[in-house]
C-alpha positions as a Markdown table, in Angstrom:
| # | Residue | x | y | z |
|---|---|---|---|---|
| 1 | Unk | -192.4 | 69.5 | -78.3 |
| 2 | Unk | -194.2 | 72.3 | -79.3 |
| 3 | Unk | -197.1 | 71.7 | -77.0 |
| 4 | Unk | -194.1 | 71.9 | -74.2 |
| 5 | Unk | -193.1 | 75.1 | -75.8 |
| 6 | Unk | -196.6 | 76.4 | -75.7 |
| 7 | Unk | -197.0 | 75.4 | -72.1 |
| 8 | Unk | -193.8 | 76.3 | -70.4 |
| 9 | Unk | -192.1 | 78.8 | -73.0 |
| 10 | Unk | -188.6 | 78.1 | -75.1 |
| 11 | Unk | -186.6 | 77.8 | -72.1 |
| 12 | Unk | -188.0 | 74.3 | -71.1 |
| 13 | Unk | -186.1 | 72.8 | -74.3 |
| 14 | Unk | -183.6 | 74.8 | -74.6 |
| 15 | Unk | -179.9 | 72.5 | -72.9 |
| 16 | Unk | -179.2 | 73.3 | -69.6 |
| 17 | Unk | -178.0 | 71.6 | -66.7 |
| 18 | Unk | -179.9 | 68.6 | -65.5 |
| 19 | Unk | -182.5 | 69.3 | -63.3 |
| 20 | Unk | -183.3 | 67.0 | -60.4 |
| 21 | Unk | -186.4 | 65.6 | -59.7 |
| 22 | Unk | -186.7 | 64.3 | -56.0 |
| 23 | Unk | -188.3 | 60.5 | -55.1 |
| 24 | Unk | -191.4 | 62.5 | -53.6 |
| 25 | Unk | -192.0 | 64.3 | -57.0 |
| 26 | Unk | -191.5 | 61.2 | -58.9 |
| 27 | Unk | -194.1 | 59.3 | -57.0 |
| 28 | Unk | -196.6 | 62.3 | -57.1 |
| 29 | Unk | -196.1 | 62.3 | -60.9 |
| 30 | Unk | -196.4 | 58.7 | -61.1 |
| 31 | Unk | -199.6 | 58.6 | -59.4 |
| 32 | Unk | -201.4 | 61.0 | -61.6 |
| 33 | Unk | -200.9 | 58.1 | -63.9 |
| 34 | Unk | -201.3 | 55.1 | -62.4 |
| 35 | Unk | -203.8 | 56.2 | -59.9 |
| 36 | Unk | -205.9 | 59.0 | -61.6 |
| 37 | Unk | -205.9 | 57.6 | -65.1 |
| 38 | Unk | -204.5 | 60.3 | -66.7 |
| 39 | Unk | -202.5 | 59.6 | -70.3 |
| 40 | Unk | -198.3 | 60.2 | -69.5 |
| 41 | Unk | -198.3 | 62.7 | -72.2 |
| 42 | Unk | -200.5 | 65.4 | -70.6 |
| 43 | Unk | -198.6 | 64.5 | -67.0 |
| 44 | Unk | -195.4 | 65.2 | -68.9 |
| 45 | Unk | -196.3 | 68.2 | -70.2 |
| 46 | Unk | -198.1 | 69.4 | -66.9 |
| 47 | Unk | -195.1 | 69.1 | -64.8 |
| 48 | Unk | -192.5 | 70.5 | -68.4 |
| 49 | Unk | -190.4 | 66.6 | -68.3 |
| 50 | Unk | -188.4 | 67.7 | -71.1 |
| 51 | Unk | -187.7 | 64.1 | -72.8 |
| 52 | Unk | -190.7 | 61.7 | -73.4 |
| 53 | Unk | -189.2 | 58.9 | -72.5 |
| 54 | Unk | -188.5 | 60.0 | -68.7 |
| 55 | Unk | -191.7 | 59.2 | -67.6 |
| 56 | Unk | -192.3 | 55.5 | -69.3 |
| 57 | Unk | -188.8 | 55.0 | -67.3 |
| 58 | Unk | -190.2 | 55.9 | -64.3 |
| 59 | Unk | -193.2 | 54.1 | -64.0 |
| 60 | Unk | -191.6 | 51.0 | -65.5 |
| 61 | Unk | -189.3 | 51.1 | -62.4 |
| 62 | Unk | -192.2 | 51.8 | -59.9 |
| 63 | Unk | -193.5 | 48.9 | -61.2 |
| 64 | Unk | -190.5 | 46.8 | -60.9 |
| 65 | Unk | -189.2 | 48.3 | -57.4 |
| 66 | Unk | -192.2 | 49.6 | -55.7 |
């Protein structure tokens, strides 16, 4: 969380209404892991997900749903 902080400032974990992330953006973000190799953590914090376990969920249902 405080790598989030650092990144994006306070206002990225602070509660607000949920945002909305569209099917295009979701598959983007999904690809930067599953295509380009890169770890979910640093994707997460590159694009400010404020919850860890948004992304896992994510790519667990690519998986499943294509």
């Amino acid at each position: 969380m405080v790598r989030l902080i650092d990144i994006h400032g306070l206002e990225s974990v602070c509660k607000r209404k949920n945002r909305y992330y569209s099917p295009e953006l979701k598959q983007e973000i999904i690809k930067e892991v599953l295509m380009k190799g890169r770890s979910q953590l640093e994707v997460s914090l590159d694009y400010g997900l404020p919850n860890k376990g948004m992304l896992p969920n994510w790519i667990t249902q690519y998986k499943k749903n294509g």
